[in-house]
Backbone and ligand atoms as CSV (ligand in chain L), in Angstrom:
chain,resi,resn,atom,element,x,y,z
A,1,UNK,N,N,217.676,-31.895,298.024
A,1,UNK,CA,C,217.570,-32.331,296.614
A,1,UNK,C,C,218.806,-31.849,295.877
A,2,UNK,N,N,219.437,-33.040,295.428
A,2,UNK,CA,C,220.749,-32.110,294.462
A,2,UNK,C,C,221.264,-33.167,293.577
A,3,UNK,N,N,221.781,-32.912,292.608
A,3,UNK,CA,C,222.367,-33.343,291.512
A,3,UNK,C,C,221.702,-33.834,290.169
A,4,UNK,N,N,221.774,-34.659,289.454
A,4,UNK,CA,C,221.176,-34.767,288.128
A,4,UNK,C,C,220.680,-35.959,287.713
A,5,UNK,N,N,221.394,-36.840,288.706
A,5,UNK,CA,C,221.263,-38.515,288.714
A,5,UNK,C,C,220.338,-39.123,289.550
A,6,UNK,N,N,219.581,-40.109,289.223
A,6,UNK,CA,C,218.460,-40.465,290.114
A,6,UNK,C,C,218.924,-40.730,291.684
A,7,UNK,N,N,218.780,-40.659,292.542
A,7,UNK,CA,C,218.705,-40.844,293.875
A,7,UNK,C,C,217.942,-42.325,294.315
A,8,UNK,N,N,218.158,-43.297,295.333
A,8,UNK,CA,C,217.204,-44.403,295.847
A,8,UNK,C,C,216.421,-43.530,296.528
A,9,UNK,N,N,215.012,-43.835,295.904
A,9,UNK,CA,C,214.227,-43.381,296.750
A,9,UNK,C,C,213.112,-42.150,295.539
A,10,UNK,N,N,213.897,-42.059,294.566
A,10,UNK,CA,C,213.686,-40.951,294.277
A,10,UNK,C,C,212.904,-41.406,292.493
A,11,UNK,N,N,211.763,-41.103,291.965
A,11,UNK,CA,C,211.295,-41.512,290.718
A,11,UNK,C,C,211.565,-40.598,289.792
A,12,UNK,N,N,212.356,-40.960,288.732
A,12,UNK,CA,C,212.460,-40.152,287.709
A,12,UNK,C,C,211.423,-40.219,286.603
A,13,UNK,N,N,210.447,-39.131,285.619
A,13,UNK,CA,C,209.639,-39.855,284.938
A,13,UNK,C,C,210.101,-39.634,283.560
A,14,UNK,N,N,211.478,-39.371,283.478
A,14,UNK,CA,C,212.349,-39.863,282.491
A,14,UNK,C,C,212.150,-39.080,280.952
A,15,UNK,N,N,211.410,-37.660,280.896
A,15,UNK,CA,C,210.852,-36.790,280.317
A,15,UNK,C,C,212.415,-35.464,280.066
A,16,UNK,N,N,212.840,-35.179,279.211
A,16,UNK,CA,C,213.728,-33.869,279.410
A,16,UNK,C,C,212.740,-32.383,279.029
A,17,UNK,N,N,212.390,-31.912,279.563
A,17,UNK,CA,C,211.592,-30.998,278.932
A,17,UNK,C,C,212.392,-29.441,278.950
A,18,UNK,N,N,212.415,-28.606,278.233
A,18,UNK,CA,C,213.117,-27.534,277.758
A,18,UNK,C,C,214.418,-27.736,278.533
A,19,UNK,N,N,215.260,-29.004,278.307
A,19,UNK,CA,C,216.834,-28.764,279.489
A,19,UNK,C,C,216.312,-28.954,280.475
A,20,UNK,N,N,215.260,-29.231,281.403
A,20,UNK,CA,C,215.322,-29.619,282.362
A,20,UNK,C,C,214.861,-31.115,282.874
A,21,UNK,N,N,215.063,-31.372,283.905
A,21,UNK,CA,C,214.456,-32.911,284.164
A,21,UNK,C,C,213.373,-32.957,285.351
A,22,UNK,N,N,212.571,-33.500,284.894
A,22,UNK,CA,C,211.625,-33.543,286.394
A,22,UNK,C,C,211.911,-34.629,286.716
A,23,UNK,N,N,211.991,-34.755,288.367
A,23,UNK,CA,C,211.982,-35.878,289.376
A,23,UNK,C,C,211.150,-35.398,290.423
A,24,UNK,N,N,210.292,-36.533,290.298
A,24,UNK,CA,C,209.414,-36.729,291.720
A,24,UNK,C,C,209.938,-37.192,292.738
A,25,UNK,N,N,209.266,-36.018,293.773
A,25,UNK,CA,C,210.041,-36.411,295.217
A,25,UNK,C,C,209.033,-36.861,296.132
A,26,UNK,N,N,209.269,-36.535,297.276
A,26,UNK,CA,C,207.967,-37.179,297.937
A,26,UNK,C,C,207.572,-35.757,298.285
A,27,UNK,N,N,208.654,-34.487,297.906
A,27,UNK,CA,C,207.932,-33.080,297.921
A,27,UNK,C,C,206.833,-32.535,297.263
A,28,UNK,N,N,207.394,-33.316,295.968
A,28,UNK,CA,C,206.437,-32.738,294.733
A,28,UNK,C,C,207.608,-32.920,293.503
A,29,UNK,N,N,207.452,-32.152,292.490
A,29,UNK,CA,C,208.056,-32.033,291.242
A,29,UNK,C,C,209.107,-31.146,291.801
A,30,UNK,N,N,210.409,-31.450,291.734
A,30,UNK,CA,C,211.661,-30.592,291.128
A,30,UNK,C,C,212.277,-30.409,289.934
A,31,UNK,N,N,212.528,-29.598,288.942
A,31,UNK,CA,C,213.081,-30.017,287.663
A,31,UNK,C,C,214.562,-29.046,288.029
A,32,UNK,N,N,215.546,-30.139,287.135
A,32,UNK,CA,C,217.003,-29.863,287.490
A,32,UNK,C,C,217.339,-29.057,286.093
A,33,UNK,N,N,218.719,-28.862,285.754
A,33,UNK,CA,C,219.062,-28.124,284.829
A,33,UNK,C,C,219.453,-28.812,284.366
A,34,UNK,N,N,219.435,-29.442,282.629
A,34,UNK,CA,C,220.365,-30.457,282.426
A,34,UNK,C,C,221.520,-29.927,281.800
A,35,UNK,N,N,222.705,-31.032,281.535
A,35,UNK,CA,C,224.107,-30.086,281.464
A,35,UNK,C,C,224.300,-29.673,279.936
A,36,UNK,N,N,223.565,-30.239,279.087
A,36,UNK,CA,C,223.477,-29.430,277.677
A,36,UNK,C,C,222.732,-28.059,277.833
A,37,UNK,N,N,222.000,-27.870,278.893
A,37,UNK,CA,C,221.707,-26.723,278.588
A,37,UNK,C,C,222.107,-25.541,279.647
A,38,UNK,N,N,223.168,-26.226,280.790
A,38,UNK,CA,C,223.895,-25.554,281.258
A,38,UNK,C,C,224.994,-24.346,279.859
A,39,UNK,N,N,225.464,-25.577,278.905
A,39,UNK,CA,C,226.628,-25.561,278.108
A,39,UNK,C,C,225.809,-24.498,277.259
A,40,UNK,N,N,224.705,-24.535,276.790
A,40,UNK,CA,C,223.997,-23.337,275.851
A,40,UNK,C,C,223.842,-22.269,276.334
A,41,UNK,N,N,223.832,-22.156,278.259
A,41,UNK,CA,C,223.904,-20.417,278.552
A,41,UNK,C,C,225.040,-20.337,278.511
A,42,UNK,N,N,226.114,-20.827,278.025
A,42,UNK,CA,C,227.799,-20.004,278.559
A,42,UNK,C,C,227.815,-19.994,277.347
A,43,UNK,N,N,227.237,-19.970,276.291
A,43,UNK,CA,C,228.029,-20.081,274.788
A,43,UNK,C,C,227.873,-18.822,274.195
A,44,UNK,N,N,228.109,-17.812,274.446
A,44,UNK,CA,C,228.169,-16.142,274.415
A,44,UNK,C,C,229.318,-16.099,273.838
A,45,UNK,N,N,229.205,-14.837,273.002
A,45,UNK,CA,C,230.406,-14.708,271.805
A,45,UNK,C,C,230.647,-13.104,272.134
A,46,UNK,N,N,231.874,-12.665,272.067
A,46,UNK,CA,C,232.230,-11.490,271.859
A,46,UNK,C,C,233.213,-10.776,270.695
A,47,UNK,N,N,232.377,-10.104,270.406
A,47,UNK,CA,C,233.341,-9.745,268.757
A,47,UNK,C,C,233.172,-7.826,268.751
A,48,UNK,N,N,234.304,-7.399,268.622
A,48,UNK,CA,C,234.368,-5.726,268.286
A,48,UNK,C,C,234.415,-5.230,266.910
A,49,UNK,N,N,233.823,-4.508,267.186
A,49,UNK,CA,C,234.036,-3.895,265.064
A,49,UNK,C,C,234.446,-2.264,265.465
A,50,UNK,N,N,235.121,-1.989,264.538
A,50,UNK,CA,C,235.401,-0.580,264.116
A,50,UNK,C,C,234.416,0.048,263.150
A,51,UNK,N,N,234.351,1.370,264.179
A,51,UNK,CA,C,233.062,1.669,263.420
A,51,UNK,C,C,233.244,3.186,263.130
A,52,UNK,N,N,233.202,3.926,262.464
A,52,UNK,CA,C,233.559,5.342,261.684
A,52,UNK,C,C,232.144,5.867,261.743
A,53,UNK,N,N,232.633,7.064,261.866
A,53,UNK,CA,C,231.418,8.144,262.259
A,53,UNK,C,C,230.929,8.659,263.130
A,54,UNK,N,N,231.088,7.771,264.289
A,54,UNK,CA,C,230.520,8.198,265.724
A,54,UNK,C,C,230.951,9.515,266.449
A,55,UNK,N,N,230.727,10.209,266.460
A,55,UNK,CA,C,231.180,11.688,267.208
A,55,UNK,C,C,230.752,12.208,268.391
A,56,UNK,N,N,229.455,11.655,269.293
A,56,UNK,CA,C,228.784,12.585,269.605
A,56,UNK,C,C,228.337,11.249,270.798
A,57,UNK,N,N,228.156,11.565,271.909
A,57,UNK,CA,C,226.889,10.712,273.010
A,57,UNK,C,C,226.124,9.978,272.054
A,58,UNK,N,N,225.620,11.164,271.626
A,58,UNK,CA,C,223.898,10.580,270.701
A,58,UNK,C,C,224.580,9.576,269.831
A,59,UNK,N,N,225.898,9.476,269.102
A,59,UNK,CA,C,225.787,8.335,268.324
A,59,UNK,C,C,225.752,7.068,269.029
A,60,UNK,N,N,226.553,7.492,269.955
A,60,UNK,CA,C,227.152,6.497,270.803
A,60,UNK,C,C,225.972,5.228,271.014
A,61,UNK,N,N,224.978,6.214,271.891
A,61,UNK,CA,C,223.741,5.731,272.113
A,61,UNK,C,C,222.673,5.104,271.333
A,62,UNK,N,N,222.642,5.448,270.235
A,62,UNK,CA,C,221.916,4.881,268.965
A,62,UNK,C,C,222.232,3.624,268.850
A,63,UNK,N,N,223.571,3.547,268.470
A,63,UNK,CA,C,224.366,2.278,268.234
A,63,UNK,C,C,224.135,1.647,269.299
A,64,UNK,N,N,223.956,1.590,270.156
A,64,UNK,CA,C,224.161,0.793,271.861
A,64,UNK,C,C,222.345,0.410,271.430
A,65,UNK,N,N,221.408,1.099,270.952
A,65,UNK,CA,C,219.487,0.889,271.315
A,65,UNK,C,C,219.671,0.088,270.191
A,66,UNK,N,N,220.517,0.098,268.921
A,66,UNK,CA,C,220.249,-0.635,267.639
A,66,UNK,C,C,220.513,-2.183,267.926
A,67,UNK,N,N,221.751,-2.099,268.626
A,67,UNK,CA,C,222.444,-3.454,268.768
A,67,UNK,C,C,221.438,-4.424,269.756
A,68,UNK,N,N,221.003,-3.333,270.900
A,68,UNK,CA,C,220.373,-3.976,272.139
A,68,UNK,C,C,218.996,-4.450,271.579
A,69,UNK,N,N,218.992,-3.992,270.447
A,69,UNK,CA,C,217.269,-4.120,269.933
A,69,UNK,C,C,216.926,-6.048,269.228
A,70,UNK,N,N,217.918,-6.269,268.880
A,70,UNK,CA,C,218.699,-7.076,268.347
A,70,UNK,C,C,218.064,-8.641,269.318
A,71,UNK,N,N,217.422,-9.796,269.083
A,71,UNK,CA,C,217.148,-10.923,269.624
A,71,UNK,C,C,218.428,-11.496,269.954
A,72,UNK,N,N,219.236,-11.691,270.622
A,72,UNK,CA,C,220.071,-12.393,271.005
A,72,UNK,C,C,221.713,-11.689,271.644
A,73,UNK,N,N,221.200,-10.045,271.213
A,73,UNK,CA,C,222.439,-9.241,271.868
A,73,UNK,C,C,222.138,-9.258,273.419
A,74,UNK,N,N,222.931,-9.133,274.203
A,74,UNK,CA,C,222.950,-8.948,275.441
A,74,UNK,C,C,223.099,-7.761,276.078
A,75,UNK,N,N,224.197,-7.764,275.529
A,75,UNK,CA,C,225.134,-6.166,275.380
A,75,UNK,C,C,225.677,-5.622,274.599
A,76,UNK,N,N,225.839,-4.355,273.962
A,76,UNK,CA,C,226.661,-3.490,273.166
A,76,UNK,C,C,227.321,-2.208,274.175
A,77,UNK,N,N,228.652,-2.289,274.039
A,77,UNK,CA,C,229.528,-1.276,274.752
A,77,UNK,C,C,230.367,-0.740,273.474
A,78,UNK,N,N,229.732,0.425,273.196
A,78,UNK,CA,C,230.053,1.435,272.105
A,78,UNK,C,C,231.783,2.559,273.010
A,79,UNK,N,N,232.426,2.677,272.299
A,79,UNK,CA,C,233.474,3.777,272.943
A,79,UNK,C,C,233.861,4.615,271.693
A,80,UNK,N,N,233.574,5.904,272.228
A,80,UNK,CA,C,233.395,7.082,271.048
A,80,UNK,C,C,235.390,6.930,271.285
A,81,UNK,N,N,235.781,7.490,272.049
A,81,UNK,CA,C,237.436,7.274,272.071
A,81,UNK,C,C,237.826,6.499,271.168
A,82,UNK,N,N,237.552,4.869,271.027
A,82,UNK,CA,C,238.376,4.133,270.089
A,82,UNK,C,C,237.873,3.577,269.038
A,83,UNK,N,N,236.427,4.417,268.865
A,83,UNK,CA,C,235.743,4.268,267.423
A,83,UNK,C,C,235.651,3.069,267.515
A,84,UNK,N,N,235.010,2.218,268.512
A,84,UNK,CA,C,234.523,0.809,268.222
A,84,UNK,C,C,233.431,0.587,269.175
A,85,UNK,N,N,232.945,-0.428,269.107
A,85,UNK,CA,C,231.701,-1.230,269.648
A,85,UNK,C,C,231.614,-2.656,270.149
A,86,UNK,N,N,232.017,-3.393,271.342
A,86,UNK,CA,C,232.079,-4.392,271.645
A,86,UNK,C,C,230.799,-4.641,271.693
A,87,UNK,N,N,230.308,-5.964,271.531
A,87,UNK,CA,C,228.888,-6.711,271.309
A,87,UNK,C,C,229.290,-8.551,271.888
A,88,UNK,N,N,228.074,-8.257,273.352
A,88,UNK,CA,C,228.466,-9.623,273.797
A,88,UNK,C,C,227.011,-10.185,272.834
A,89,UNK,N,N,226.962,-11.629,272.648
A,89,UNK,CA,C,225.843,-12.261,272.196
A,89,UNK,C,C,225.985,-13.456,271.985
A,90,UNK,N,N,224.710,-14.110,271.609
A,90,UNK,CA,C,224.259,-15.549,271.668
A,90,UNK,C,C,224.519,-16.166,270.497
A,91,UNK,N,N,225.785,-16.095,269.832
A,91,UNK,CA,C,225.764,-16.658,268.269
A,91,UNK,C,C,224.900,-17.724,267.467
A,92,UNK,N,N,223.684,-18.125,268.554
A,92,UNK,CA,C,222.928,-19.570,268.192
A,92,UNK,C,C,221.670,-18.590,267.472
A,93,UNK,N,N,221.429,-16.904,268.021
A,93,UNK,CA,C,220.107,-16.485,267.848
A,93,UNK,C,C,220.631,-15.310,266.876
A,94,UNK,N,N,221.740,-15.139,266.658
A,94,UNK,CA,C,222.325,-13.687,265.859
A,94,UNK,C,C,223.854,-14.115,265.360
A,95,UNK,N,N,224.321,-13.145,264.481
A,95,UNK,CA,C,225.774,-13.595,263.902
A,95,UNK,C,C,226.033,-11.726,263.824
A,96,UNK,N,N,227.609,-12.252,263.410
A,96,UNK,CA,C,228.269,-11.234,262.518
A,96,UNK,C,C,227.836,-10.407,261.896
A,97,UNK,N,N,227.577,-10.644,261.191
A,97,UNK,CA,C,226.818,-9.821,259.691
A,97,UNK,C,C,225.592,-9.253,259.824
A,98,UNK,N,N,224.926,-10.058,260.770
A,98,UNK,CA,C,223.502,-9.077,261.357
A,98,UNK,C,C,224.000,-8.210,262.239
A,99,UNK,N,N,225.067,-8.204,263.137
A,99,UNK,CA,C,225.215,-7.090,264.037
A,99,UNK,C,C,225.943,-5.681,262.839
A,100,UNK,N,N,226.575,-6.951,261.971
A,100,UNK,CA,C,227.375,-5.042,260.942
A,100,UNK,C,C,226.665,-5.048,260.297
A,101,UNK,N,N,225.208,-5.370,259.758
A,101,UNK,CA,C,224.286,-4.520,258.834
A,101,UNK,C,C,223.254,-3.590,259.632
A,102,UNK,N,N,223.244,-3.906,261.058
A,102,UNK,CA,C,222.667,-3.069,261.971
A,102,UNK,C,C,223.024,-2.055,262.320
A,103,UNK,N,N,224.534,-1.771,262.524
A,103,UNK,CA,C,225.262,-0.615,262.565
A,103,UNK,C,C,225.167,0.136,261.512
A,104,UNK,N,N,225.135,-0.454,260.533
A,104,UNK,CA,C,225.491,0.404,259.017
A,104,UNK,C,C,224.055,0.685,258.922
A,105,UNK,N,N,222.818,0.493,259.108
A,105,UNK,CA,C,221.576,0.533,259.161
A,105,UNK,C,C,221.515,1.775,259.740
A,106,UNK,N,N,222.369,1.880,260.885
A,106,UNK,CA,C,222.007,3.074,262.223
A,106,UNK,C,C,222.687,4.331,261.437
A,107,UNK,N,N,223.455,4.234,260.314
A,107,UNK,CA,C,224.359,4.880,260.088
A,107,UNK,C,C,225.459,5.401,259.987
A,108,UNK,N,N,226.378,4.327,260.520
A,108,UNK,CA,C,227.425,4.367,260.967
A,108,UNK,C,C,228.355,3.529,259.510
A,109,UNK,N,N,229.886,3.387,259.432
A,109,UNK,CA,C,230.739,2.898,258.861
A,109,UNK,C,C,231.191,1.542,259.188
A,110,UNK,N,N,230.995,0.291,258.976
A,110,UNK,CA,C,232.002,-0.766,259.594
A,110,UNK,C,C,232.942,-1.196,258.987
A,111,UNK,N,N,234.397,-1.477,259.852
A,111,UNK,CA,C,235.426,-1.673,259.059
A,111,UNK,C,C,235.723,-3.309,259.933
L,1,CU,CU,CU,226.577,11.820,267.178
């Protein structure tokens, strides 16, 4: 079974349901991935902020549970060294401004 396009032989019942497609086989139901929603898992954003205050592990870590707490963060990689915070995420479920009112929430400075 492979690709996205109907096959001879093969019934599509022509339904997209969450990005995927079901086609009946003579296995049973396969549902494929469709390519819009291939294109919605790669659409991850990465943005760093400078962030003042952090001194210590423990801040470090705060900031990293605040961000991660977050619907649509993936990751937060905090570095006490260069006083910043990289944040990978889903810009469709979170933005900007919610990740720097979260920091500043935790206690921290954003510049
Ligand atoms: Cu600290």
């Amino acid at each position: 079974m492979s690709g996205l396009f109907p096959l001879s032989g093969v019934d599509i019942d022509g339904l997209w349901r969450d990005g995927r497609r079901l086609l009946k086989t003579a296995g049973g139901l396969v549902a494929t991935m469709s390519p819009a929603a291939r294109v919605r898992r790669k659409a991850m954003k990465t943005e760093t902020f400078l962030v003042q205050g952090m001194t210590c592990d423990g801040c470090v870590a705060s900031i990293r549970r605040a961000l991660e707490g977050i619907a649509g963060v993936k990751e937060a990689r905090p570095s006490l060294e260069k006083g910043e915070v990289t944040v990978d995420y889903d810009p469709s479920l979170t933005g900007e401004t919610a990740l720097r009112r979260t920091i500043e929430a935790a206690g921290f400075d954003v510049n």
